[in-house]
OpenMM code with the backbone's topology and positions (N, CA, C; nanometers):
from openmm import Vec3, app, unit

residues = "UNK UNK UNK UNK UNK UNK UNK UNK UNK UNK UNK UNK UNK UNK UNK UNK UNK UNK UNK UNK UNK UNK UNK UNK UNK UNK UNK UNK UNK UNK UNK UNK UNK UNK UNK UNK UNK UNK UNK UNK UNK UNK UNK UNK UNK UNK UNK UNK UNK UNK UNK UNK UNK UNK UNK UNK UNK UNK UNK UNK UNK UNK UNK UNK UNK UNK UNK UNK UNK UNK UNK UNK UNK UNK UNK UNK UNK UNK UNK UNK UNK UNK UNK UNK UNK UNK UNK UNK UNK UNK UNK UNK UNK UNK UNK UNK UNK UNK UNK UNK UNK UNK UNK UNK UNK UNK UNK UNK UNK UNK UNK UNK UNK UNK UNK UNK UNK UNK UNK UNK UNK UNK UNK UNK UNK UNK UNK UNK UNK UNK UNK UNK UNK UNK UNK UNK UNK UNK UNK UNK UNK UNK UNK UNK UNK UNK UNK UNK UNK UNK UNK UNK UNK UNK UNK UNK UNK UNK UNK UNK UNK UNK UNK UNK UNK UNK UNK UNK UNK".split()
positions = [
    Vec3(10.4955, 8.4556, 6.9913),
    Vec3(10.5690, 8.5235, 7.0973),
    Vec3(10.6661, 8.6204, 7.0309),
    Vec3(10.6730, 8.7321, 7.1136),
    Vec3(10.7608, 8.8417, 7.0419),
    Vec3(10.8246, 8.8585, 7.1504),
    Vec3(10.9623, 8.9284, 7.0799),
    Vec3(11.0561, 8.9733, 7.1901),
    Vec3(11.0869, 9.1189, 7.1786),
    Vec3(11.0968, 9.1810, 7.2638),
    Vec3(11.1506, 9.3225, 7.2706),
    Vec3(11.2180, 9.3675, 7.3554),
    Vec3(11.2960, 9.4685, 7.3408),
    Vec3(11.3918, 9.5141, 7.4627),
    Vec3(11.3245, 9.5868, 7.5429),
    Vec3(11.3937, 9.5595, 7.6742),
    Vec3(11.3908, 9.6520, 7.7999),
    Vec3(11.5204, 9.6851, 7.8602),
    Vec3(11.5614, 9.8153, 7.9706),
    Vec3(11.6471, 9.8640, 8.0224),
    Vec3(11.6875, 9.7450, 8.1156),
    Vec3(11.7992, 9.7541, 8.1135),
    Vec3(11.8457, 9.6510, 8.2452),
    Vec3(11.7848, 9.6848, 8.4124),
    Vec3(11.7514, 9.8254, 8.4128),
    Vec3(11.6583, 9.8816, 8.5237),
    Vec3(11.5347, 9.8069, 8.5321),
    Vec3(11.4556, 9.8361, 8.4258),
    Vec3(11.3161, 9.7837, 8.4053),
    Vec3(11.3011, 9.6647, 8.4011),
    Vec3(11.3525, 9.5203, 8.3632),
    Vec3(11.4033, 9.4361, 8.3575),
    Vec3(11.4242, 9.3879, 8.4772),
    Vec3(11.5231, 9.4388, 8.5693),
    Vec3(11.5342, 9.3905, 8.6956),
    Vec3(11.4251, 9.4238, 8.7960),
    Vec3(11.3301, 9.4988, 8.7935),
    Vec3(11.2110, 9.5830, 8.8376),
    Vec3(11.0911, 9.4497, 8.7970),
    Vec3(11.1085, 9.3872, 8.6741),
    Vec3(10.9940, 9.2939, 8.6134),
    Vec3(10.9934, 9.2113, 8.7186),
    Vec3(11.1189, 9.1433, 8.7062),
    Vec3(11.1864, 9.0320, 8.7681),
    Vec3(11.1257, 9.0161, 8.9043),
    Vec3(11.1375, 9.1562, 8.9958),
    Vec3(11.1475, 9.1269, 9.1240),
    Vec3(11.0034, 9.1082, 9.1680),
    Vec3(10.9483, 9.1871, 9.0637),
    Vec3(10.7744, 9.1972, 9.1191),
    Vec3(10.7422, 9.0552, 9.0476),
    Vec3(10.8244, 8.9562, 8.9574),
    Vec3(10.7393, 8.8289, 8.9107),
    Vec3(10.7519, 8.7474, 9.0294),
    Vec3(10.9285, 8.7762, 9.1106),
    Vec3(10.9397, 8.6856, 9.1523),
    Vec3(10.8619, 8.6945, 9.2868),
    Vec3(10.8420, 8.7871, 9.3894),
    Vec3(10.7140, 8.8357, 9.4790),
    Vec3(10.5965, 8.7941, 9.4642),
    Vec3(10.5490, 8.7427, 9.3343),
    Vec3(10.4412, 8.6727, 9.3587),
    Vec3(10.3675, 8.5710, 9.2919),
    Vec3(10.5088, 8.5024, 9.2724),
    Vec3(10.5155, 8.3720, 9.1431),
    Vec3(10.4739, 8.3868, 9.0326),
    Vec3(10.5178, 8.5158, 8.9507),
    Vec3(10.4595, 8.5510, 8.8218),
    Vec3(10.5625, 8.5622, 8.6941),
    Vec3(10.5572, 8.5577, 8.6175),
    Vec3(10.6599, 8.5471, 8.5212),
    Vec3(10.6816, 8.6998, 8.4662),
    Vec3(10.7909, 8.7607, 8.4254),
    Vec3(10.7505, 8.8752, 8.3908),
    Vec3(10.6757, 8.9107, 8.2655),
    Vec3(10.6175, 8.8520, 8.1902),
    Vec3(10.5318, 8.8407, 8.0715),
    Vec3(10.3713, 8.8597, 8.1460),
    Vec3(10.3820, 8.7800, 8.2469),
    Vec3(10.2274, 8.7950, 8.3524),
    Vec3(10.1983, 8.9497, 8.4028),
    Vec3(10.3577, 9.0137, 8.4606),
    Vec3(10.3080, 9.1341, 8.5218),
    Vec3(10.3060, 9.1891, 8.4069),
    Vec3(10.3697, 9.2096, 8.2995),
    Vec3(10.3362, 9.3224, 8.1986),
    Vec3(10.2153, 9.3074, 8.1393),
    Vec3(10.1336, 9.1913, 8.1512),
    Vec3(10.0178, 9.1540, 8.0911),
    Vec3(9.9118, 9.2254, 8.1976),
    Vec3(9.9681, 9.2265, 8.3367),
    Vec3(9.8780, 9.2960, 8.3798),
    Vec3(9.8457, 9.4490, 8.3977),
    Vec3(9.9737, 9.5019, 8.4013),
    Vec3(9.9886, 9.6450, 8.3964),
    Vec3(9.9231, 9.6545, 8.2616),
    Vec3(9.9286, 9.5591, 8.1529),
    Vec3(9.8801, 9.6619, 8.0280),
    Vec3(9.7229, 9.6089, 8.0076),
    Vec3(9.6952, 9.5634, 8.0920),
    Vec3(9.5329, 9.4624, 8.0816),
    Vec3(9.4897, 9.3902, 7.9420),
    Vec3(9.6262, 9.3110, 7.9990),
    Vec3(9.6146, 9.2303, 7.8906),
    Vec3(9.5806, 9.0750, 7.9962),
    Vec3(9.4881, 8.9816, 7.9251),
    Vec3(9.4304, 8.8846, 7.9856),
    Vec3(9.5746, 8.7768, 7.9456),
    Vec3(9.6305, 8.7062, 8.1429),
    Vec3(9.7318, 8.5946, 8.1025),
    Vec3(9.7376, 8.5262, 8.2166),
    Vec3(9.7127, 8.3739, 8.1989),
    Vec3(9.7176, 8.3599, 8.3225),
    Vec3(9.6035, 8.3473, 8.4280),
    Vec3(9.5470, 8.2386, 8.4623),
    Vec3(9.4635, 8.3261, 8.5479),
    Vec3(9.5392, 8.3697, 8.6887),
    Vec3(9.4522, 8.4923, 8.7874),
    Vec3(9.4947, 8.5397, 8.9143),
    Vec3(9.4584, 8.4405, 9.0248),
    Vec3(9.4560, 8.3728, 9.0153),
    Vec3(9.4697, 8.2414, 9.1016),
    Vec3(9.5965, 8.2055, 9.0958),
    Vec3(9.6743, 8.2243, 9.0338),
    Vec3(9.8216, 8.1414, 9.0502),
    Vec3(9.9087, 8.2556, 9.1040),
    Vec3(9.8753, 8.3789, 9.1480),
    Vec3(9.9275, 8.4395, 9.2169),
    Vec3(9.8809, 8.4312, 9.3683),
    Vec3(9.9168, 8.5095, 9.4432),
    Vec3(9.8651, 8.5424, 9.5898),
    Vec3(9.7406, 8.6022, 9.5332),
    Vec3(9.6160, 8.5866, 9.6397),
    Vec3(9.5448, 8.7221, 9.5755),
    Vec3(9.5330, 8.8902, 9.6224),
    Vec3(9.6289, 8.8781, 9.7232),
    Vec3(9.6701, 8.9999, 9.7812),
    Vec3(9.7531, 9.0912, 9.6511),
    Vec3(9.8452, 8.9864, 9.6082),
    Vec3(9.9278, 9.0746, 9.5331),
    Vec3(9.8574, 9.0355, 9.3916),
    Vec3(9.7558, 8.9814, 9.3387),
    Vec3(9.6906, 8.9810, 9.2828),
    Vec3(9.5983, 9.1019, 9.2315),
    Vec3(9.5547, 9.1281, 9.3751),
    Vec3(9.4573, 9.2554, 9.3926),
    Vec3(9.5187, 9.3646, 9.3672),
    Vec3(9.6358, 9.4031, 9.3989),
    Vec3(9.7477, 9.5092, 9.4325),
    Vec3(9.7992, 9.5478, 9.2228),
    Vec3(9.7623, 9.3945, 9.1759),
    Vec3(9.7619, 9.4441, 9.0359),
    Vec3(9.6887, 9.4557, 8.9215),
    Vec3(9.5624, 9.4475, 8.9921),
    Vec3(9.4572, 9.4428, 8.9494),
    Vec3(9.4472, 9.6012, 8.9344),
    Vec3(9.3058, 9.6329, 8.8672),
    Vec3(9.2644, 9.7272, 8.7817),
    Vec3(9.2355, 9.8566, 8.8885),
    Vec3(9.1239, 9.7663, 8.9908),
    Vec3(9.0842, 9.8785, 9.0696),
    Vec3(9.1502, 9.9346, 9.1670),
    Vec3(9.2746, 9.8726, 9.2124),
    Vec3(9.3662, 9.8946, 9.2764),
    Vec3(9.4685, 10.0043, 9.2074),
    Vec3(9.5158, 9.9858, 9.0960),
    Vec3(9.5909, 10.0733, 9.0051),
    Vec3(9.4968, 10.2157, 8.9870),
    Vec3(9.3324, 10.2181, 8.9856),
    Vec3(9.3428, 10.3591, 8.9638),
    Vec3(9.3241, 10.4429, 9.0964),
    Vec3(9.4001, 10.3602, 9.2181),
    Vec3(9.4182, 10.4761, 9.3485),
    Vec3(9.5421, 10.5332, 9.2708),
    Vec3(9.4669, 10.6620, 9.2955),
    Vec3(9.6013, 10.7700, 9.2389),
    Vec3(9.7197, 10.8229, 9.3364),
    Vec3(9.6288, 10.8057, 9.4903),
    Vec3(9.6456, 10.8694, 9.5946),
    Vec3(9.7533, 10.7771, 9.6998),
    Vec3(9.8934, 10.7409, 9.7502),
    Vec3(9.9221, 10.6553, 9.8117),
    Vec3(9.8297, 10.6606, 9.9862),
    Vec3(9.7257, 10.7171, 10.0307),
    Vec3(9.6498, 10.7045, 10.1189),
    Vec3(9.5372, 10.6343, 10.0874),
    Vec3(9.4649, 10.6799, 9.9351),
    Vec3(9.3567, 10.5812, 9.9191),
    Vec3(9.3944, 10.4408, 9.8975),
    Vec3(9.5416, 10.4272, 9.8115),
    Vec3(9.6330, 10.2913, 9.8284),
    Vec3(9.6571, 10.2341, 9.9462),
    Vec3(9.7019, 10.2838, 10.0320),
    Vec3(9.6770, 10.2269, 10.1796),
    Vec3(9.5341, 10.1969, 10.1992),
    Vec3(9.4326, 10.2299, 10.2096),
    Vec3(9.2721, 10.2153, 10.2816),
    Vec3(9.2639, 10.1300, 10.1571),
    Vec3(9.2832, 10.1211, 10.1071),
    Vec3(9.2155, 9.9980, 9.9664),
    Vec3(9.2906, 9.8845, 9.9973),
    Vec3(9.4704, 9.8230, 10.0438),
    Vec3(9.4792, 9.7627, 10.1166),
    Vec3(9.4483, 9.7087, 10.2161),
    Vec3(9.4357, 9.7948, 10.3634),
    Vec3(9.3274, 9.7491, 10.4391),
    Vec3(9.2063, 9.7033, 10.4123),
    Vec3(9.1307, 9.7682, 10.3639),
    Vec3(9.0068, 9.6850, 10.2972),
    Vec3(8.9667, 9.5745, 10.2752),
    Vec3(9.0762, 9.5814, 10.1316),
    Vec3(9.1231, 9.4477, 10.1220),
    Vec3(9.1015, 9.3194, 10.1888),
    Vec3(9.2351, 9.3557, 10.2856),
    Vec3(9.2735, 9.2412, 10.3822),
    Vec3(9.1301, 9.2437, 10.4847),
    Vec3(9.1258, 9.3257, 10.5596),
    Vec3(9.0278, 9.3392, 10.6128),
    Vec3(8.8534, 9.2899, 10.6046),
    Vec3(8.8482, 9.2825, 10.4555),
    Vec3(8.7404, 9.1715, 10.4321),
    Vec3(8.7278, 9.0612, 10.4408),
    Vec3(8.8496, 9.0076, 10.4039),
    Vec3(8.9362, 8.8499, 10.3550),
    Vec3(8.9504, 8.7884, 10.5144),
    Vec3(8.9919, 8.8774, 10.5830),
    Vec3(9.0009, 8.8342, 10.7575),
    Vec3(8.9387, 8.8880, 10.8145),
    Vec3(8.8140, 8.9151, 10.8184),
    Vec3(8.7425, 8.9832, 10.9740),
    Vec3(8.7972, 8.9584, 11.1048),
    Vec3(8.7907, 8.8463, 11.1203),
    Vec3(8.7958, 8.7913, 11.2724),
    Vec3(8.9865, 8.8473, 11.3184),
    Vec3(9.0507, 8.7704, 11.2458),
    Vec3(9.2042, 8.7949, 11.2716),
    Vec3(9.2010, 8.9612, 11.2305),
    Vec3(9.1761, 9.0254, 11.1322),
    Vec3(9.2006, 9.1971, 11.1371),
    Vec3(9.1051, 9.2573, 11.2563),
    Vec3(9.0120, 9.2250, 11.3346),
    Vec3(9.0324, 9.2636, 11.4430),
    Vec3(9.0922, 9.2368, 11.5302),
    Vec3(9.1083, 9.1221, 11.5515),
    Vec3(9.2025, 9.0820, 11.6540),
    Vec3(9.3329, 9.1393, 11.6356),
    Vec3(9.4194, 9.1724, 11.5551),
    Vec3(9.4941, 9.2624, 11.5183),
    Vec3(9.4924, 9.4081, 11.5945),
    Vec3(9.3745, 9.4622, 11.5421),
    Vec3(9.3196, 9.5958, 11.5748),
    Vec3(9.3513, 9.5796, 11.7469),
    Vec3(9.2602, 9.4946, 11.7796),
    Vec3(9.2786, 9.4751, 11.9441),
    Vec3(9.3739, 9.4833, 11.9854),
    Vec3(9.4956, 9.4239, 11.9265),
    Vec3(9.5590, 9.4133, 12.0006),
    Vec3(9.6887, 9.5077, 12.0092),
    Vec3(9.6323, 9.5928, 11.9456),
    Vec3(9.7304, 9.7011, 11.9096),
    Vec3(9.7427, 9.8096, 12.0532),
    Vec3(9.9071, 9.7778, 12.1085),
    Vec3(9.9095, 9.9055, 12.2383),
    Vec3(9.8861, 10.0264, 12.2547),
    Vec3(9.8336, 10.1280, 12.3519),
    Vec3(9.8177, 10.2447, 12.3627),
    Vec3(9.7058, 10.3271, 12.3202),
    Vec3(9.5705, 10.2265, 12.3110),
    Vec3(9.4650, 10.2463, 12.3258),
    Vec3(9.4151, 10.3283, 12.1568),
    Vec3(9.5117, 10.2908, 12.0812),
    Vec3(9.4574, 10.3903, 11.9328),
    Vec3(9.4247, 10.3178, 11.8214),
    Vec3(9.2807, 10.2074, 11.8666),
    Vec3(9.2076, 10.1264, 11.8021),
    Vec3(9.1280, 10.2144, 11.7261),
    Vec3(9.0613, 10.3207, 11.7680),
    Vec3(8.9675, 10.3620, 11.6611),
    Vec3(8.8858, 10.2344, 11.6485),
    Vec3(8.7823, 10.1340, 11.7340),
    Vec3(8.7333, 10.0481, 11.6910),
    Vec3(8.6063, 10.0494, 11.7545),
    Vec3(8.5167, 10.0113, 11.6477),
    Vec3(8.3790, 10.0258, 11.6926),
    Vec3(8.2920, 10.2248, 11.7300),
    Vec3(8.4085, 10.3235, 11.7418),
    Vec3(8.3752, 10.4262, 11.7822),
    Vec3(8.3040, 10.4706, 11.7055),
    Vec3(8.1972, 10.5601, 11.7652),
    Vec3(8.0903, 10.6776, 11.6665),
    Vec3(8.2213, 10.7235, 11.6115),
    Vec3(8.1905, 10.7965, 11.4619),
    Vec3(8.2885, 10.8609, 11.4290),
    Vec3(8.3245, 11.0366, 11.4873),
    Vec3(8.2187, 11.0824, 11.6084),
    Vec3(8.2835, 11.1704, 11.6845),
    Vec3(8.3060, 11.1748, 11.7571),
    Vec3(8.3532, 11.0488, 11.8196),
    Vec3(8.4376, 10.9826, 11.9474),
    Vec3(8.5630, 10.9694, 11.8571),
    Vec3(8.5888, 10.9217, 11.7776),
    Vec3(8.6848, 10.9039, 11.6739),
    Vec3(8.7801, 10.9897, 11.6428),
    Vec3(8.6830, 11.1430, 11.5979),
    Vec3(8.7462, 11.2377, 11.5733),
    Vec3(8.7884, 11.3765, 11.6723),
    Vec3(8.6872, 11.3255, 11.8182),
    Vec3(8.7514, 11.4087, 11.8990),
    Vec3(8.8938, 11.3047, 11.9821),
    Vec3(8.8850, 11.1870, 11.9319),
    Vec3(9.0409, 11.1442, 12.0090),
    Vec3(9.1360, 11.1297, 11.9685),
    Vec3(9.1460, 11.1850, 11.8337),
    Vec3(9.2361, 11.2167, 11.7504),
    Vec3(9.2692, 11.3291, 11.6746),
    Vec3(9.2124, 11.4777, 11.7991),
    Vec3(9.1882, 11.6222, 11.7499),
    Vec3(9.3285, 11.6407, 11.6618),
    Vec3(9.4666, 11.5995, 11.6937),
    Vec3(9.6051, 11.6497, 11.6184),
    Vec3(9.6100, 11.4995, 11.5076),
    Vec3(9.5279, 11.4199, 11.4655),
    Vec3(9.5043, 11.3438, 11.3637),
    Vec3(9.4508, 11.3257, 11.2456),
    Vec3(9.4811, 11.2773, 11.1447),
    Vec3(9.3550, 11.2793, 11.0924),
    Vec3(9.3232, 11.1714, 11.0530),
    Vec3(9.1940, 11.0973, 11.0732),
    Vec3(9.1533, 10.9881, 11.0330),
    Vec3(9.0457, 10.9398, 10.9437),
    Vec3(9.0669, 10.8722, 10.8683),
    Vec3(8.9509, 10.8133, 10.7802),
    Vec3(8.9154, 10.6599, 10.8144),
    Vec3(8.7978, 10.6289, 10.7853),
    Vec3(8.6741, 10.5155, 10.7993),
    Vec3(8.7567, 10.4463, 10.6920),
    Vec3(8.8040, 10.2654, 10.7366),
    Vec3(8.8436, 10.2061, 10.6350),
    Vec3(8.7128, 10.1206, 10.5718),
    Vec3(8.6948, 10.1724, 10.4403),
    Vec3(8.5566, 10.1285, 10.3584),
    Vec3(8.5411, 10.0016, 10.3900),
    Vec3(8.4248, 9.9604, 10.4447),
    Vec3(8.3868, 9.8119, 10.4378),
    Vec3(8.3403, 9.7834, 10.5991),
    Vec3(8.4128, 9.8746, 10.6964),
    Vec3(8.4736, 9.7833, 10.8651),
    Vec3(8.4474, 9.9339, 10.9341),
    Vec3(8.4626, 9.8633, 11.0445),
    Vec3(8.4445, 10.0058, 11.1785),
    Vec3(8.5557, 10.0675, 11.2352),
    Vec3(8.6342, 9.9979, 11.1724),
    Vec3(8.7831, 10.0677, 11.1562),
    Vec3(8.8462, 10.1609, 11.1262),
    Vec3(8.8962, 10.2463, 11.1590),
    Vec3(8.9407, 10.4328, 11.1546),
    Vec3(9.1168, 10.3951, 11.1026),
    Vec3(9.1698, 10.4914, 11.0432),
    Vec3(9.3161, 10.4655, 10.9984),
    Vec3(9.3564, 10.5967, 11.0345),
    Vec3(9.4564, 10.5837, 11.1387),
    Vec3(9.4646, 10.7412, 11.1034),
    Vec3(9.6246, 10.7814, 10.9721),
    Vec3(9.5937, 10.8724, 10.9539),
    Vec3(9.6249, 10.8629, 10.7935),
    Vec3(9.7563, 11.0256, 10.7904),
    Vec3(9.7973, 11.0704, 10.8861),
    Vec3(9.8863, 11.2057, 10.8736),
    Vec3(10.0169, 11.1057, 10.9578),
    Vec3(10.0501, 10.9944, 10.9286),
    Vec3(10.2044, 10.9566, 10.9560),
    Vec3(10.2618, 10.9471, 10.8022),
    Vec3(10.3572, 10.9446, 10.8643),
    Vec3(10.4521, 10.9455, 10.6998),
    Vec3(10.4629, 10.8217, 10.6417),
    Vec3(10.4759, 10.7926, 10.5222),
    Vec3(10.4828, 10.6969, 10.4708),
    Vec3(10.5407, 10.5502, 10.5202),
    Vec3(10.6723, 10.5664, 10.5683),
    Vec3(10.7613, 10.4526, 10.6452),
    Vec3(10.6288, 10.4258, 10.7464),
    Vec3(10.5475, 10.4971, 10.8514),
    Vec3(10.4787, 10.4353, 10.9772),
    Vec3(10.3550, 10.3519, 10.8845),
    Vec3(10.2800, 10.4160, 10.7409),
    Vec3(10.2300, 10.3613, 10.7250),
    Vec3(10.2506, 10.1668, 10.6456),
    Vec3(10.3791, 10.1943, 10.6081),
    Vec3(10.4515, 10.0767, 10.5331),
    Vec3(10.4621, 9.9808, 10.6507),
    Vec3(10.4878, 10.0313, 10.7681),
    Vec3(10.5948, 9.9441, 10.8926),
    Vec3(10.4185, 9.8950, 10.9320),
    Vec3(10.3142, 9.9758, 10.9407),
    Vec3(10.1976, 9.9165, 11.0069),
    Vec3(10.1432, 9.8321, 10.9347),
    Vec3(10.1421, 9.8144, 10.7916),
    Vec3(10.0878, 9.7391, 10.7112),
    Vec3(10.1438, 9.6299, 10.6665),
    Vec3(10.2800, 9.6243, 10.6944),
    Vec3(10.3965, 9.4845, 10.7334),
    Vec3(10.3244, 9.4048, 10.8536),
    Vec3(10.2965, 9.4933, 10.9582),
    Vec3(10.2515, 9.4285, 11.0992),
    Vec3(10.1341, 9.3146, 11.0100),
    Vec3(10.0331, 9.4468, 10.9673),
    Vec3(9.8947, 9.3548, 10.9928),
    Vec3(9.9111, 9.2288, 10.9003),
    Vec3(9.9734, 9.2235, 10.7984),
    Vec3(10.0388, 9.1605, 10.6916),
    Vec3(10.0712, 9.0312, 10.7379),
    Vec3(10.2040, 9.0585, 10.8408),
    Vec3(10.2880, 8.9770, 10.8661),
    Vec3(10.2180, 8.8467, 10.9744),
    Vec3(10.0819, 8.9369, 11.1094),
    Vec3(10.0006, 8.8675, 11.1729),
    Vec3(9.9006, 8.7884, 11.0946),
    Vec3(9.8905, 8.8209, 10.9696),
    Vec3(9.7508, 8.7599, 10.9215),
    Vec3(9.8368, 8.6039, 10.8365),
    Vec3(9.9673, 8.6051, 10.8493),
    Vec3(10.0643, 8.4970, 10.7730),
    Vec3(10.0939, 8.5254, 10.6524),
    Vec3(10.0892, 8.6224, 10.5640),
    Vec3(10.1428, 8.6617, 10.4746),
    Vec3(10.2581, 8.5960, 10.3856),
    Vec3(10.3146, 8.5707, 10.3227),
    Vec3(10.5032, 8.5699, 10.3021),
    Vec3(10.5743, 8.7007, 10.2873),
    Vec3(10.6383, 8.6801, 10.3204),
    Vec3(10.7696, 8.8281, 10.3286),
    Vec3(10.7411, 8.8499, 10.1582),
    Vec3(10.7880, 8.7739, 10.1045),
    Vec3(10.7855, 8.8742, 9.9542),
    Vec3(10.6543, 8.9506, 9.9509),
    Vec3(10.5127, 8.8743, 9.9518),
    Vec3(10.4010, 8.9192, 9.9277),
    Vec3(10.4193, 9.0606, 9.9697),
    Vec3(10.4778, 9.0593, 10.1503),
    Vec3(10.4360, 9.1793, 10.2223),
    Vec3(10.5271, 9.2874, 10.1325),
    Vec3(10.6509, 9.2569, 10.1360),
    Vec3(10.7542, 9.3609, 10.0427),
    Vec3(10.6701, 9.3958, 9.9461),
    Vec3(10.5997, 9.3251, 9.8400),
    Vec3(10.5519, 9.3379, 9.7142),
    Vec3(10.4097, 9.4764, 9.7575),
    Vec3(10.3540, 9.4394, 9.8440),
    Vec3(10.2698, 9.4989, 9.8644),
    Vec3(10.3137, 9.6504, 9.9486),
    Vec3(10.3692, 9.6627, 10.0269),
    Vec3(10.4186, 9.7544, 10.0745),
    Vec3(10.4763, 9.8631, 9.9877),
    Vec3(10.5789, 9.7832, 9.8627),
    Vec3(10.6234, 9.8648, 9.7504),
    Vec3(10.5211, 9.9212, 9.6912),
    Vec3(10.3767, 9.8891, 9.6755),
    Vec3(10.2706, 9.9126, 9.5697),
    Vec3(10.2384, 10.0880, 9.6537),
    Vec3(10.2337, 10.0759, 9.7614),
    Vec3(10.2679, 10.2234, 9.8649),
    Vec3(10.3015, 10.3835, 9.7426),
    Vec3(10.4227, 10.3491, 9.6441),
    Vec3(10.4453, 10.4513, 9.6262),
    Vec3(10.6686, 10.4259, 9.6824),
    Vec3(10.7300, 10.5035, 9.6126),
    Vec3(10.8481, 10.4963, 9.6090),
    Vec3(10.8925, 10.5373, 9.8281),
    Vec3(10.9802, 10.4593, 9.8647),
    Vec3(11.0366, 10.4534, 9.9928),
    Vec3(11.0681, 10.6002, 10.0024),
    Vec3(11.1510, 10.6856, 9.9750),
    Vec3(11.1900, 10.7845, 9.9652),
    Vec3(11.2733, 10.8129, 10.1148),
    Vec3(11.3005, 10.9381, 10.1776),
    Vec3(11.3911, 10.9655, 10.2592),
    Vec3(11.2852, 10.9137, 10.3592),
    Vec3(11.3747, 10.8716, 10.4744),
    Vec3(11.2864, 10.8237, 10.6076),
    Vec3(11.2960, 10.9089, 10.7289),
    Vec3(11.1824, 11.0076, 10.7635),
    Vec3(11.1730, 11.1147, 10.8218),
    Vec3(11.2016, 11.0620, 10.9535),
    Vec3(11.2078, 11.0972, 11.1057),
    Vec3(11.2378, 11.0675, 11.2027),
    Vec3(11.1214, 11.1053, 11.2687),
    Vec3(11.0235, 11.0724, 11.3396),
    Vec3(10.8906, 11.1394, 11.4471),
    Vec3(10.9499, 11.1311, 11.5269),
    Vec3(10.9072, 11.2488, 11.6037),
    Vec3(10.9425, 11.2575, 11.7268),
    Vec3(10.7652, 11.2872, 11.7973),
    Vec3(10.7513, 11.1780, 11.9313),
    Vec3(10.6524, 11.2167, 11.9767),
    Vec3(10.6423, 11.2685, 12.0707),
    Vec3(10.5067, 11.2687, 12.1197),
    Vec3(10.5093, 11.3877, 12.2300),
    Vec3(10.4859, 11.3455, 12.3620),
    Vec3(10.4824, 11.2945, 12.4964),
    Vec3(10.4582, 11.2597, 12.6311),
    Vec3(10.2565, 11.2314, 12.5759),
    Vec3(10.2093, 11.3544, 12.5280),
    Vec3(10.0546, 11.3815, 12.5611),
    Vec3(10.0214, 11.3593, 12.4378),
    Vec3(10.0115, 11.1692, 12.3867),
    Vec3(10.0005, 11.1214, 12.2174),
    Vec3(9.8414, 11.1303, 12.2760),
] * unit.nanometer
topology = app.Topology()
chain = topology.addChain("A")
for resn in residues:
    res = topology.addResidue(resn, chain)
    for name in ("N", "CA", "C"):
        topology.addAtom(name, app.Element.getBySymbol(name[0]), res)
């Protein structure tokens, strides 16, 4: 075992992501650097996945979102639709041809979440997509850290824009 320094920043950054998903910080740096420790069973495998390989090379925080869904979305069929369902104001995107899809979401834009018949629409700002992926998260029983942990994997919080919508969504 070797020791080396880190910033008291980076350090507290290890910490929070070990403690999110019962990992030591020697585990997450083992995984960011693919280094084999541990097996991923003793984590969640949500946040497992989230630090896993194929997850890290979404470059894109949208393909990071749809690779989440996915995700989850495989792991729960039955409950991620029921989710979907039950979502108000008729903007399931579920089961639709995809040009039923894309004419009901002409001021949208939406993509096919890989795997499911599920549409995302994908032009809200970051916070709507964080706050929706808490939801599905939080319905499927999740733990709060997991969801934090995963939500952070998003891409930095940054300023939180305000939408304003329109009467004719």
């Amino acid at each position: 075992m070797k020791t080396i320094e880190v910033s008291d920043e980076a350090y507290a950054t290890l910490q929070k992501l070990a403690g999110g998903v019962h990992r030591t910080p020697d585990e997450v740096l083992a995984s960011l650097l693919h280094v084999p420790a541990g097996s991923p069973e003793s984590a969640d495998p949500l946040a497992a996945f989230v630090l896993g390989v194929d997850f890290r090379t979404k470059f894109t925080a949208a393909d990071r979102y749809l690779a989440i869904l996915g995700w989850v979305a495989s792991r729960h069929p039955a409950d991620f639709g029921e989710f979907i369902r039950s979502l108000p104001g008729g903007r399931h995107y579920l089961s639709l041809p995809p040009e039923e899809v894309l004419a009901a979401c002409r001021r949208n834009q939406a993509r096919q979440i890989d795997g499911t018949q599920f549409w995302a629409i994908m032009n809200l700002d970051a916070a709507a997509h964080r706050h929706f992926l808490a939801q599905v998260l939080e319905f499927l029983g999740y733990r709060a850290e997991v969801i934090e942990f995963v939500c952070g994997s998003l891409g930095p919080q940054g300023p939180t824009r305000r939408r304003v919508s329109s009467a004719a969504a």
